[in-house]
C-alpha positions in Angstrom: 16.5 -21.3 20.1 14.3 -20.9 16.9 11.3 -21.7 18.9 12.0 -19.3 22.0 11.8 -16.5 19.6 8.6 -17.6 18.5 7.3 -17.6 21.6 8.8 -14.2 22.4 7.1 -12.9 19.2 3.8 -14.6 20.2 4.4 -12.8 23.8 5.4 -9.5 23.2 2.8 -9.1 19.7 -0.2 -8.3 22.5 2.1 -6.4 24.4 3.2 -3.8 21.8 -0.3 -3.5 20.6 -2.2 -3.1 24.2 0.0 -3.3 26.8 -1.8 -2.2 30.2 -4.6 -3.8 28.8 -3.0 -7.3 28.2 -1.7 -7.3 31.5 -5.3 -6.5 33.0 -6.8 -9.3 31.2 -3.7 -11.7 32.3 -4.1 -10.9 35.9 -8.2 -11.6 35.4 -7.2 -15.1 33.7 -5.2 -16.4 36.6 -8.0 -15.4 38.6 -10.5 -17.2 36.5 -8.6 -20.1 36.5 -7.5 -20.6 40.0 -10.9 -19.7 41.9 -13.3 -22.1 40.9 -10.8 -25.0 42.6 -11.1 -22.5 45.5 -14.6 -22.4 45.8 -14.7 -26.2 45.4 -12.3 -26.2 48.4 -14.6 -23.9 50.2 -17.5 -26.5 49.5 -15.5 -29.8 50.8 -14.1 -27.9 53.5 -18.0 -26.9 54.9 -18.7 -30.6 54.4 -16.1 -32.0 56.8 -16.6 -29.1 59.4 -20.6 -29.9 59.5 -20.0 -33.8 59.6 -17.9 -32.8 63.0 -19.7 -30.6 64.0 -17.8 -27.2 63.4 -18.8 -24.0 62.0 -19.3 -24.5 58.6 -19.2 -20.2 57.8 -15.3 -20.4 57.1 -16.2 -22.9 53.9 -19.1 -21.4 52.8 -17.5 -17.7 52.8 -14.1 -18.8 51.1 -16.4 -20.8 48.5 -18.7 -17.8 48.1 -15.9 -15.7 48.4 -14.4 -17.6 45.1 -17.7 -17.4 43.2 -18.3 -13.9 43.5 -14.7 -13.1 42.2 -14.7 -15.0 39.6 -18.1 -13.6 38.4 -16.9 -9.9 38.8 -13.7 -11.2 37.1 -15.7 -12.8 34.0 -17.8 -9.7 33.5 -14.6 -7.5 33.4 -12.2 -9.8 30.8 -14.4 -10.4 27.9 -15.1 -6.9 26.7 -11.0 -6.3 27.3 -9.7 -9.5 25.6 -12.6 -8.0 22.8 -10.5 -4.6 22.4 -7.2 -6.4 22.7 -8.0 -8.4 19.9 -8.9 -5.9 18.1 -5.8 -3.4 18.9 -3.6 -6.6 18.3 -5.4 -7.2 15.0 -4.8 -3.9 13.4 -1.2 -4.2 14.8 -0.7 -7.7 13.2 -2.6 -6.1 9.9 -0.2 -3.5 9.4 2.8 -5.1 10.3 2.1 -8.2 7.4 1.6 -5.0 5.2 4.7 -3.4 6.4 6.7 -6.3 6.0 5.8 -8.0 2.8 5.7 -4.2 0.9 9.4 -4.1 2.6 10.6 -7.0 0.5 12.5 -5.6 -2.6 12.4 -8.4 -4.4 9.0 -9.8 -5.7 10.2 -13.4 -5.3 7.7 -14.0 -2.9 5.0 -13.4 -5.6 6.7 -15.9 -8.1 8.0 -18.9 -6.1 5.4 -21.3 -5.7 6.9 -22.4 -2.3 7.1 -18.5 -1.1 3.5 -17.8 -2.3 2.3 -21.0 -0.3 3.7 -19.7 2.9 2.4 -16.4 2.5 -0.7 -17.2 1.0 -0.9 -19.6 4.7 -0.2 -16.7 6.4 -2.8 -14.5 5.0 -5.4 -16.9 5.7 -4.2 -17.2 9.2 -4.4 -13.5 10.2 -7.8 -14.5 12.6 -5.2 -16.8 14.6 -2.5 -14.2 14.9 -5.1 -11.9 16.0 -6.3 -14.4 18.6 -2.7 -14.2 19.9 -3.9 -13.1 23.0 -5.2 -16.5 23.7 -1.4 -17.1 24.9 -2.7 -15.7 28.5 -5.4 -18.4 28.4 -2.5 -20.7 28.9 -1.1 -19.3 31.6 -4.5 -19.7 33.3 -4.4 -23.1 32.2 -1.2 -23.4 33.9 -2.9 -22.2 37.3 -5.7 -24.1 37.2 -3.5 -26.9 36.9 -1.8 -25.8 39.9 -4.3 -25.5 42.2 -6.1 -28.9 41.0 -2.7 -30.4 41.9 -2.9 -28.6 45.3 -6.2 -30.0 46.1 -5.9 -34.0 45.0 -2.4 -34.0 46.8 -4.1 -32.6 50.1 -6.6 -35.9 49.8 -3.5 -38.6 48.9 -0.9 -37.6 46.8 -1.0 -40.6 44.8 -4.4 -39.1 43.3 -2.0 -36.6 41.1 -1.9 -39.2 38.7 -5.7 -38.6 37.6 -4.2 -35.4 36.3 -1.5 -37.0 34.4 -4.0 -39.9 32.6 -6.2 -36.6 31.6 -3.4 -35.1 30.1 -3.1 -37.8 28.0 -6.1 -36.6 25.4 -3.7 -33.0 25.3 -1.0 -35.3 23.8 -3.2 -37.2 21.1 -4.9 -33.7 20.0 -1.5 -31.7 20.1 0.3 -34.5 18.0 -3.3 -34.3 16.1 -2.9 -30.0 15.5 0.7 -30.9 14.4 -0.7 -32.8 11.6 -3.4 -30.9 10.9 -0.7 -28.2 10.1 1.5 -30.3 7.9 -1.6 -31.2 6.0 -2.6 -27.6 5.8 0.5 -26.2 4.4 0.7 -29.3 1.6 -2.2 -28.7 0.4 -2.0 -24.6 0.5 -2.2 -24.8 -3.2 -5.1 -25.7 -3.7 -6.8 -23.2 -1.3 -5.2 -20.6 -3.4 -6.5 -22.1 -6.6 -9.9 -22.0 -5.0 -9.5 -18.5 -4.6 -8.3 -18.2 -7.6 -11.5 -19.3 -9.6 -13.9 -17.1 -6.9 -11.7 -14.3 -7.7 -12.3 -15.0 -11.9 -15.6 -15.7 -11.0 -16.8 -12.4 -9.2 -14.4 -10.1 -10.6 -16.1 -7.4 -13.0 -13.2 -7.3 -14.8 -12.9 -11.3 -15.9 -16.5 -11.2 -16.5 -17.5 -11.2 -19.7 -15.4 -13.7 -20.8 -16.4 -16.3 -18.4 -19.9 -15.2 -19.6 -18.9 -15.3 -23.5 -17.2 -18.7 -23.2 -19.2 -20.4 -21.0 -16.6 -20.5 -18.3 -19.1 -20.6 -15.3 -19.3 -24.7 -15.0 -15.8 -26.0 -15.5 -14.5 -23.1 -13.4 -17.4 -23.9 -10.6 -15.8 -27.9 -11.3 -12.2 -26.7 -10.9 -13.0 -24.7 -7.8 -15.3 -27.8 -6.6 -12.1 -30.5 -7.4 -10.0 -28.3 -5.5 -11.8 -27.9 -2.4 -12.5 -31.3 -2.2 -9.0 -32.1 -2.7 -8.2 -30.4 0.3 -10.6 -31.3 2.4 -10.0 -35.4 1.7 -6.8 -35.3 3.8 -8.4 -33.4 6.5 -11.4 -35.7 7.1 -9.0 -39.3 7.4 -6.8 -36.7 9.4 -10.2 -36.0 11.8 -11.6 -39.6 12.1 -8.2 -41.1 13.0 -7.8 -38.1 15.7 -11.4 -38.1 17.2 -10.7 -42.0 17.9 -7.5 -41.3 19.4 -9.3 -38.9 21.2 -12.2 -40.7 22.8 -10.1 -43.7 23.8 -7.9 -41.3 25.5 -10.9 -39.8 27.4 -12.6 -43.6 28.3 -9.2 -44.2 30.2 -9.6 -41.3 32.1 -13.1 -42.3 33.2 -12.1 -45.7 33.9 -8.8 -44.6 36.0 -11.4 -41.7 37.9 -13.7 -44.5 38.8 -10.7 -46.4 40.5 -9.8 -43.7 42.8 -13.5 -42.7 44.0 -13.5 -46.4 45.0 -10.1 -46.3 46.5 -11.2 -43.3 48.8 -14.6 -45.2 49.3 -12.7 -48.2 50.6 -10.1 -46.0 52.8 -13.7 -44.3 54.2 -14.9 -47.2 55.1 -11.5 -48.2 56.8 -11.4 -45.0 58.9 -8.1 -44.0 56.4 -10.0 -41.1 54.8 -12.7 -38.5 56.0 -16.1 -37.6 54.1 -14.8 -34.3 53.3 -11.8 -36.3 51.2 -14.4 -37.9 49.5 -16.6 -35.0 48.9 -13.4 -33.0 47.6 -12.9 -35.9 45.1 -16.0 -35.8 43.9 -15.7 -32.3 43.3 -13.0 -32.1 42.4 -14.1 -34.7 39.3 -15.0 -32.0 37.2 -12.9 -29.2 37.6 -10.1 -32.6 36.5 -11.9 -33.1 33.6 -12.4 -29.1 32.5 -8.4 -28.9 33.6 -7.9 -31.9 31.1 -9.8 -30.4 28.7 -8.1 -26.9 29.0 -4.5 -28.6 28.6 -5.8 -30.8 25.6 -7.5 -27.4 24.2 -4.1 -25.5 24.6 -1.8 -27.9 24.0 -3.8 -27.9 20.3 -4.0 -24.1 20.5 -0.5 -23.8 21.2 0.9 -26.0 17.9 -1.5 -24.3 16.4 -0.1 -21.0 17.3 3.5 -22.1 17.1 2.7 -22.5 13.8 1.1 -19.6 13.2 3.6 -17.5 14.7 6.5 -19.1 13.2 5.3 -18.5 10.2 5.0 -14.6 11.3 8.8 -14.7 12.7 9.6 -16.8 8.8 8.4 -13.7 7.5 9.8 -11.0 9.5 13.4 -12.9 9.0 12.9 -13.0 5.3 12.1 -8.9 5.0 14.6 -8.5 7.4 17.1 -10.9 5.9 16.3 -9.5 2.3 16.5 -6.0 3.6 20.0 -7.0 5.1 21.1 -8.3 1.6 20.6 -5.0 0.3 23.2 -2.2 -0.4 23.5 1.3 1.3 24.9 2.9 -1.7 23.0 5.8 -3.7 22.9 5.9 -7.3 25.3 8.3 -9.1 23.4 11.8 -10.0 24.4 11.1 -13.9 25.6 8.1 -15.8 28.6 8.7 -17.1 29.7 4.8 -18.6 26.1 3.2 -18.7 24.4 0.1 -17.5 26.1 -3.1 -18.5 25.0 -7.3 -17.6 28.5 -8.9 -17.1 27.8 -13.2 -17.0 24.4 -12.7 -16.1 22.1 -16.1 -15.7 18.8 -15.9 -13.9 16.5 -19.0 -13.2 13.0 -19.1 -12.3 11.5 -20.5 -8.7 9.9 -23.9 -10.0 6.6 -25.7 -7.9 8.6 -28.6 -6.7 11.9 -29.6 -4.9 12.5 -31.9 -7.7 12.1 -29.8 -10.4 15.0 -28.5 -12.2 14.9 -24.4 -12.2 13.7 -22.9 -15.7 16.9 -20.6 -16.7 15.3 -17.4 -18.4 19.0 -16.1 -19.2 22.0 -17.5 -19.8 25.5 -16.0 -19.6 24.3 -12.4 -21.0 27.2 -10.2 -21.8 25.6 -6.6 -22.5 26.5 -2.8 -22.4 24.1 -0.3 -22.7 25.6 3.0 -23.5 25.1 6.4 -20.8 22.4 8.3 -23.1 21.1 5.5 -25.0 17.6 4.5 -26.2 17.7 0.0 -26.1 15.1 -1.8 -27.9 14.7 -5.8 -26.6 13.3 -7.4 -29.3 12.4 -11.4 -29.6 9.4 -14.1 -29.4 7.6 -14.3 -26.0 9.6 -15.7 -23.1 12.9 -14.9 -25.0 14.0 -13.6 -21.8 13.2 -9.4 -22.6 10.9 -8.9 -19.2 13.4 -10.4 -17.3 16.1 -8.5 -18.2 13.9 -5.3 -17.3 13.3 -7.1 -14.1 16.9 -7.6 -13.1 17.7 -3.7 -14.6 14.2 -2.3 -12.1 16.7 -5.0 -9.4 12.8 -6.2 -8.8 15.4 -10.2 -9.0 19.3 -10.0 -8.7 20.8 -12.4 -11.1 21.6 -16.3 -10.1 25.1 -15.5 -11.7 26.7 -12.4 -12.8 26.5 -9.0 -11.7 24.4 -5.9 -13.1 26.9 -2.8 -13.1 25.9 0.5 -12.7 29.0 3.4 -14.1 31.0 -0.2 -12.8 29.5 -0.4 -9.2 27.5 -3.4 -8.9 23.7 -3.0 -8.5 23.5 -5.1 -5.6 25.4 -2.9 -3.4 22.7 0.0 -3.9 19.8 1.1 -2.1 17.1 -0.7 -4.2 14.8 2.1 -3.1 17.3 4.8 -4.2 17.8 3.0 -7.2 14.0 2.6 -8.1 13.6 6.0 -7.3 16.0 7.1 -10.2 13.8 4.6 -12.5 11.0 6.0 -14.6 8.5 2.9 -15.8 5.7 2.1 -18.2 4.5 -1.9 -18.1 2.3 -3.9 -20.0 0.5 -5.1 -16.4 -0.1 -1.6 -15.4 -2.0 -1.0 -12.2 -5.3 0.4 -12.2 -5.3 3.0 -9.1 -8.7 3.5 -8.5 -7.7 7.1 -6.5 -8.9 10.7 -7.5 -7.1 10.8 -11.0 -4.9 13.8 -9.8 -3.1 10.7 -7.1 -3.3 7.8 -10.2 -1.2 9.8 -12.4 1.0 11.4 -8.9 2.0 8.6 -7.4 4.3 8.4 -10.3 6.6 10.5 -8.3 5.5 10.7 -4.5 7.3 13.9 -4.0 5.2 15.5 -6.2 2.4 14.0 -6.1 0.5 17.0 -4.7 2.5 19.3 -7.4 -0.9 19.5 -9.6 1.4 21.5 -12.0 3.6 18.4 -12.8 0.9 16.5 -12.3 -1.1 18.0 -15.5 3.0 18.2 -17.5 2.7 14.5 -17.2 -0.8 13.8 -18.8 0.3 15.9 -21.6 3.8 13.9 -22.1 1.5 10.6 -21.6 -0.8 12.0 -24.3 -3.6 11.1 -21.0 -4.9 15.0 -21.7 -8.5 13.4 -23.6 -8.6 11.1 -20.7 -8.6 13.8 -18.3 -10.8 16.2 -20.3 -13.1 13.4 -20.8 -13.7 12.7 -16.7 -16.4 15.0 -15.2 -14.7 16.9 -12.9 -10.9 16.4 -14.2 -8.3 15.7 -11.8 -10.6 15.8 -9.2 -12.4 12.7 -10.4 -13.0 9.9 -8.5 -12.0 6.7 -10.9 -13.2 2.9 -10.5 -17.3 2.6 -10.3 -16.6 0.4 -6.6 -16.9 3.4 -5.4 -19.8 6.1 -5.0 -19.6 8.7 -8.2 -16.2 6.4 -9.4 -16.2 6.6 -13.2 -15.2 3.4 -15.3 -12.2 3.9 -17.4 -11.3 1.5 -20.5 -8.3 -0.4 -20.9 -6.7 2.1 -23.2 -7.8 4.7 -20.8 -6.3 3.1 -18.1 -3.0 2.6 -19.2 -2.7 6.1 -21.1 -2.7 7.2 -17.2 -0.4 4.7 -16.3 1.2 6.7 -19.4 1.5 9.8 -17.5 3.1 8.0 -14.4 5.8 7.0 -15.8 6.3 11.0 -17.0 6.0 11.8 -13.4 10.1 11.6 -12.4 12.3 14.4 -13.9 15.8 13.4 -13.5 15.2 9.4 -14.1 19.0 7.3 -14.5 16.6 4.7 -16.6 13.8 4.7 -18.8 11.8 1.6 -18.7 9.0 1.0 -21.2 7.9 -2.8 -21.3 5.0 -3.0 -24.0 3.2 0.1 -22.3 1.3 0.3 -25.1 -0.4 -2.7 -25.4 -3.9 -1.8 -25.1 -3.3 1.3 -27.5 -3.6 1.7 -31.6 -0.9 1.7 -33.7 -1.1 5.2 -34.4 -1.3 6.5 -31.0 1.5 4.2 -30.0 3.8 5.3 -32.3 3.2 9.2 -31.4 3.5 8.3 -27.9 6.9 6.3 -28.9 7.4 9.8 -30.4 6.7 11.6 -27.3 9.3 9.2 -25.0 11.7 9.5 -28.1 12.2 13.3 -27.2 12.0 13.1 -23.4 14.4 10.1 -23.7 16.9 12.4 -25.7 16.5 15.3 -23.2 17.5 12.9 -20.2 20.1 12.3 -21.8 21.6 15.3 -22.4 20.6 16.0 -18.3 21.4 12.8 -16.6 23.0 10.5 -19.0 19.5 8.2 -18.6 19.4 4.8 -20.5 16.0 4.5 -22.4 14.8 0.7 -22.4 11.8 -0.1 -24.3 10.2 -3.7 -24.7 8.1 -3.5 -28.5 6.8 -6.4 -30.5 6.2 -3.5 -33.6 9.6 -3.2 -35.3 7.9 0.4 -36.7 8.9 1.8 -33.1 11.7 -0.5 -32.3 13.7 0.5 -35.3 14.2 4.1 -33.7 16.5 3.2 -30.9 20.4 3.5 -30.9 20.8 0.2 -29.9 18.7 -3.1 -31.0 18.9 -6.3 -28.7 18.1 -9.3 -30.0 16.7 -12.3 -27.2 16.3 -15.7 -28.4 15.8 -18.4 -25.7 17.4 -16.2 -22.3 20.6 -15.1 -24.7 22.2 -12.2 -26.5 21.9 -13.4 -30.3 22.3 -9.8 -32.2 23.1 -6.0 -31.0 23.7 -3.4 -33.1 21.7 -0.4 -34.8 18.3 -1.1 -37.3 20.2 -0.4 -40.0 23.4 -2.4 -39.0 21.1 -5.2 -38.3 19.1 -5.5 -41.3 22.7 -5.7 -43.7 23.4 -8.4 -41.4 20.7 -10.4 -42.6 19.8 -12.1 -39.4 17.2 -13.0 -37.4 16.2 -9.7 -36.9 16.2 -8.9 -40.2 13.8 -11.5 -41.2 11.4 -10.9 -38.5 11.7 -7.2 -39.6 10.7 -7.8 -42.9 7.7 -10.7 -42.1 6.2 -8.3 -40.3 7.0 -5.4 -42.7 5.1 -8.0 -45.3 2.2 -8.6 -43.3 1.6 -4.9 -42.9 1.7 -4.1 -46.7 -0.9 -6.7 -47.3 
């Protein structure tokens, strides 16, 4: 059932994309397919009439007839099966786009399984676009027919020269089968190839492959790595192309039996000299049939492939979109956000690989109005809990509660909608600057009012000043005029984004000052400190903010301390540091480092 509606998605992709057009170039393909056997049988059939003295004309006009059909036919399906290929390739384009932006979850981007399958997929976009190629099948199919026709008409027991020549299709389809497996196991290191190109030729990576001398090993890694690949492939090749041209020697040897079977049964008066001349004929539109079945058969475990990785794809969005909830967030919070038994585990690389638990069991309220600091070493566990708060993961256990409804039964794009968010891996929009800092909030976006209240509440207002027409500026130097921003630069916009939503339900700041100084940090820390305590006084918004400086951690309500994917200390700075905890001494380290 599974692979009927792969084949329905391989059928009906060239449809919705081009329809009159695909079934023009179908209708030209059985055409192409079936004439040449036609003309061949307009040849044999001129032949036997002139060896008995008949008129000949009836041959020679169905096989010239056939000829000059198929040559109007050939001139007309290339430059449509051009177009249809590209129509079907913007239509395949957008719909990958459509489908993997659909996902809520970014699970696809952290499992290595997920990212192999998509990162196959992304390299096979050429063979979905070929798609198309389906209808070369069905012309397959009719030149098959027709051959059948034609050798049955001489003795049927010559049918079977069409069944040894199909026997290449199954040694290259069993070959394409394998060639997939092999493909898909060794998808990683394609992308680890890609990988080094991309550090290699990226501007960005650049002067630190040039400082450290990176160049070599990372041209060795990408060199292991392709040759790790390819190893597979080659044993994969030479054991197939043997396969392959022992195949093809039977077929010679069984076509050289029944030219001297009709020979003999001339001879005896059993057979005419147009049967004979047919045969011969015939010999190589066999042999191009074989060859079209063998090329399909490969094609098509190719594309079944192909395609079912499409139709894996459109069933995971779809699943995942399934999964989600139709409720809409509440207008205010009223009780607060609170983690009730919550565990979350990692994706790991292999099946036999135990998953890596980043939380365990987390019990946590945090209060309508509140401003929560997560504090702890790296890979505590803090960026996953604003992970499973943004609902960018749902929890392997446990529920995340919203005012006591469970986030998992809300939209995910109402919630995120009602989230306002500042990260540490902050995108660079290379837009105008007015649609970097507006696509904070889409719905303003061309509000250039709100749009200029956010660079002032991201403290971005030197950024902007500092561009040479503003707004209006054209950031990132790929393009013509762009202007290169620095990394502080870059993320003070991505400042101003997250000041873009009025009425946010959640704050979420995870290091978003990173790339800034101290001093600027903490006044923008200052800045959120007073739009977190308007929000809530308007919506009851919980402020979340993710700070290895305990100067800007110590003014939230509510401290959290993560050690090791648990909850080890919450309370207020001051309630913290009487405690004499672990908080307490990493508060006072790095008070100590800073006074010396």
């Amino acid at each position: 059932m599974n692979a009927l509606r792969i084949v329905g998605l391989w059928l009906s992709t060239a449809w919705r994309a081009a329809p009159w057009m695909t079934a023009a170039m179908c209708a030209c393909t059985i055409l192409n397919a079936s004439l040449p056997a036609v003309s061949v049988l307009g040849v044999s059939q001129a032949i036997a009439a002139y060896s008995t003295q008949r008129s000949i004309w009836p041959g020679v006009g169905l096989a010239a007839t056939g000829l000059l059909v198929t040559a109007v036919t050939l001139a007309v399906v290339w430059p449509i099966s051009d177009t249809v290929e590209d129509l079907v390739g913007r239509h395949v384009h957008d719909d990958l786009l459509r489908l993997t932006a659909e996902i809520p979850s970014i699970a696809h981007h952290e499992d290595p399984a997920l990212a192999d399958r998509m990162g196959m997929l992304e390299a096979e976009v050429g063979a979905l676009v070929g798609g198309p190629r389906l209808l070369e099948t069905i012309g397959s199919i009719t030149a098959t027919v027709t051959v059948v026709g034609l050798l049955a008409s001489v003795r049927p027991e010559l049918c079977a020269l069409l069944a040894v020549a199909l026997l290449p299709a199954a040694v290259e389809a069993r070959g394409a089968s394998q060639r997939n497996q092999v493909l898909l196991a060794s998808e990683r290191y394609r992308r680890l190839t890609r990988q080094c190109v991309d550090v290699l030729s990226a501007p960005r990576q650049g002067l630190e492959v040039r400082c450290f001398g990176l160049r070599g090993p990372l041209l060795a890694v990408c060199g292991g790595a392709m040759r790790q690949r390819s190893r597979p492939r080659l044993i994969l090749t030479r054991r197939c192309a043997g396969y392959a041209a022992a195949s093809w020697l039977v077929f010679g040897a069984a076509y050289a039996l029944a030219v001297w079977w009709i020979v003999e049964r001339l001879q005896s008066g059993s057979s005419s000299i147009g049967d004979l001349s047919l045969l011969l004929l015939i010999g190589a539109q066999v042999i191009s049939t074989g060859k079209a079945i063998t090329s399909h058969a490969r094609m098509l475990v190719d594309q079944m492939q192909v395609f079912g990785r499409y139709h894996w794809l459109r069933e995971y969005s779809a699943q995942r979109r399934r999964q989600d909830g139709t409720r809409v967030p509440p207008p205010v919070l009223r009780q607060g956000i609170q983690l009730r038994g919550v565990s979350f585990a990692y994706p790991v690389g292999s099946p036999d690989s135990a998953p890596r638990m980043a939380l365990k069991n987390v019990d946590l309220h945090l209060p309508a109005g509140a401003t929560v600091a997560f504090v702890g070493a790296n890979g505590a566990g803090k960026s996953t809990l604003v992970k499973l708060l943004a609902r960018l993961y749902d929890p392997t256990d446990g529920a995340v509660l919203i005012d006591g409804v469970p986030l998992t039964e809300m939209d995910p794009t109402a919630w995120r909608a009602r989230i306002s968010a500042g990260f540490q891996d902050y995108a660079t929009f290379e837009f105008l600057a007015v649609d970097s800092v507006g696509v904070g909030d889409l719905q303003q976006r061309t509000n250039r009012q709100r749009v200029a209240a956010a660079v002032v509440d991201g403290q971005a207002h030197n950024v902007i000043a500092s561009l040479p027409a503003g707004l209006d500026t054209q950031l990132g130097t790929t393009f013509e005029g762009g202007v290169g921003l620095s990394g502080g630069q870059w993320q003070r916009l991505a400042l101003a984004r997250a000041f873009m939503r009025e009425r946010p339900l959640m704050m979420l700041l995870d290091e978003p000052t990173a790339a800034l100084d101290p001093a600027a940090e903490h006044a923008l820390y200052e800045q959120y400190a007073s739009a977190a305590h308007d929000l809530a006084t308007i919506t009851g918004a919980v402020t979340v903010l993710v700070s290895h400086r305990f100067s800007t951690v110590r003014m939230a309500d509510l401290i959290v301390v993560v050690e090791n994917g648990q909850i080890t200390e919450v309370g207020p700075h001051d309630e913290l540091m009487l405690a004499g905890g672990h908080y307490a001494r990493l508060f006072e380290l790095q008070a100590r480092a800073y006074r010396h």
